[in-house]
C-alpha positions as CSV (number, residue, x, y, z in Angstrom):
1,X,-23.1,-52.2,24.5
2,X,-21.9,-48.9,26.0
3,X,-24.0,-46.5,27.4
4,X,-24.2,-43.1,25.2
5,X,-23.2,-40.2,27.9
6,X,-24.6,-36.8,27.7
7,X,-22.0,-34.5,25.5
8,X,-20.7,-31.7,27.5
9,X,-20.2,-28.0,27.0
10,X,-16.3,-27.6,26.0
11,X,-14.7,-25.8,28.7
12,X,-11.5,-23.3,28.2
13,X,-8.0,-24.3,30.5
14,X,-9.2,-21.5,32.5
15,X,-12.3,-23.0,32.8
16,X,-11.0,-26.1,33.8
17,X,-8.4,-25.4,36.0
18,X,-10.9,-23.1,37.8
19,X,-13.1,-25.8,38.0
20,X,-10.8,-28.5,39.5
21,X,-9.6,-25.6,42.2
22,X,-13.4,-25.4,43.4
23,X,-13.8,-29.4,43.2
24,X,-10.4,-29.7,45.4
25,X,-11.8,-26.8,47.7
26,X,-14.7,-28.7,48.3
27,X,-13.1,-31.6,49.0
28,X,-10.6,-30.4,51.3
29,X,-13.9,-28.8,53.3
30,X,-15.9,-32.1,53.3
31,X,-12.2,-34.0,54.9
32,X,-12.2,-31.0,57.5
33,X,-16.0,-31.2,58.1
34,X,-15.8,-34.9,58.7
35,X,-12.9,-34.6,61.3
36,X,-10.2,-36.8,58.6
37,X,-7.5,-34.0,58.7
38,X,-7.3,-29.6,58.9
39,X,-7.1,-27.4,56.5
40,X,-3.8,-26.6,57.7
41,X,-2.4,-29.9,57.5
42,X,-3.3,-30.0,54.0
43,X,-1.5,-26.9,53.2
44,X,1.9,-28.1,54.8
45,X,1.5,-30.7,52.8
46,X,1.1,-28.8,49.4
47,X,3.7,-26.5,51.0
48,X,6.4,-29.8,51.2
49,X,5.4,-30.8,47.8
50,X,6.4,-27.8,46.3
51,X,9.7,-27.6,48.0
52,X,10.5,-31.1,46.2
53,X,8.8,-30.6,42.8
54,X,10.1,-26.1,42.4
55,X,9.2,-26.1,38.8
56,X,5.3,-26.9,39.3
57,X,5.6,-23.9,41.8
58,X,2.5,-21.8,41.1
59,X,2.5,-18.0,42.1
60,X,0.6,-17.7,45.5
61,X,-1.6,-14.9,43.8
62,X,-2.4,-17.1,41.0
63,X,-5.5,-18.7,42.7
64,X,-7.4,-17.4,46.0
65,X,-6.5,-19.8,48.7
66,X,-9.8,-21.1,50.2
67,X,-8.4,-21.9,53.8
68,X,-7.4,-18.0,53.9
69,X,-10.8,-16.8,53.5
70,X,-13.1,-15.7,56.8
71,X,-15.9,-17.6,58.2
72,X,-18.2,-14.6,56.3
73,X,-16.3,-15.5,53.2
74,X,-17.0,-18.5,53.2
75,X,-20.6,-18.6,53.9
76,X,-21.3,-16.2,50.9
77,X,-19.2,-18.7,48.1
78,X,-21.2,-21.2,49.7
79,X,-24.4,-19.8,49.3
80,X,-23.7,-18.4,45.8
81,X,-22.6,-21.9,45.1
82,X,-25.7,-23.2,46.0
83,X,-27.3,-20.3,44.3
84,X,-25.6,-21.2,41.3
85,X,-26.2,-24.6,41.3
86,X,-29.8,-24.7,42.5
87,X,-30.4,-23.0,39.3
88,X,-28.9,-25.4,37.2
89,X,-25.9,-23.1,36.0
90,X,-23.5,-24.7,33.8
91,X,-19.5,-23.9,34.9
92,X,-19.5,-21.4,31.6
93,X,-23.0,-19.8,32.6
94,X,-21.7,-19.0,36.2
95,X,-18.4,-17.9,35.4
96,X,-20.4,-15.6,32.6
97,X,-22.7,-14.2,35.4
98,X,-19.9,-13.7,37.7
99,X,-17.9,-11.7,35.3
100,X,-21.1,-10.0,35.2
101,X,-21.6,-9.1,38.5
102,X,-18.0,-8.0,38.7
103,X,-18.4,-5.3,36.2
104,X,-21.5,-4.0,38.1
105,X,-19.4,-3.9,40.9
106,X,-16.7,-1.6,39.5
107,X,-19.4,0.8,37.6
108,X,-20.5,0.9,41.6
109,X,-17.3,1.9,42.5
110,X,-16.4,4.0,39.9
111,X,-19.5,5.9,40.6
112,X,-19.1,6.1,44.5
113,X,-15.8,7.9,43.6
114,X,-17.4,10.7,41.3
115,X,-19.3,11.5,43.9
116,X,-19.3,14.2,46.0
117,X,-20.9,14.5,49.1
């Protein structure tokens, strides 16, 4: 008999692929955390794969790079991670409130800049 599995939420490619970036990102940290291999070494490898294989070439600006972010970077997408997922966000949900919390950053800006001092 096979087990019946929880149906999950249907997930855009952007979704997806934006999913799978934060699930390699993760990993890559947990390989460097555990002393296996650097982040570095992980991006000359990428780097020689895409040498051989120039059609899968993805536009460096495409993605953020997670081993080109600071230390304070860092920290912050790990705790709103683990903001995120102590709340029991769905990947749609967080993207959602992240979109969110983009556009309340622009109406910030946009209203820093009307301002005169």
């Amino acid at each position: 008999m096979s087990e019946q599995r929880p149906k999950r939420e249907a997930m855009s490619l952007e979704e997806a692929t934006i999913s799978n970036m934060w699930e390699i990102a993760a990993l890559v940290e947990v390989l460097e955390r555990k002393g296996l291999c650097r982040k570095q070494d992980l991006f000359d490898i990428i780097a020689e794969f895409r040498k051989k294989n120039p059609r899968a070439r993805i536009p460096e600006t495409a993605f953020p790079e997670p081993y080109v972010l600071t230390e304070t970077e860092n920290k912050i997408i790990d705790d709103m991670l683990a903001l995120l997922n102590n709340n029991g966000l769905t990947a749609h949900q967080s993207l959602n409130l992240l979109e969110r919390l983009g556009r309340i950053i622009e109406i910030g800006q946009r209203l820093s800049k009307d301002t005169t001092h």
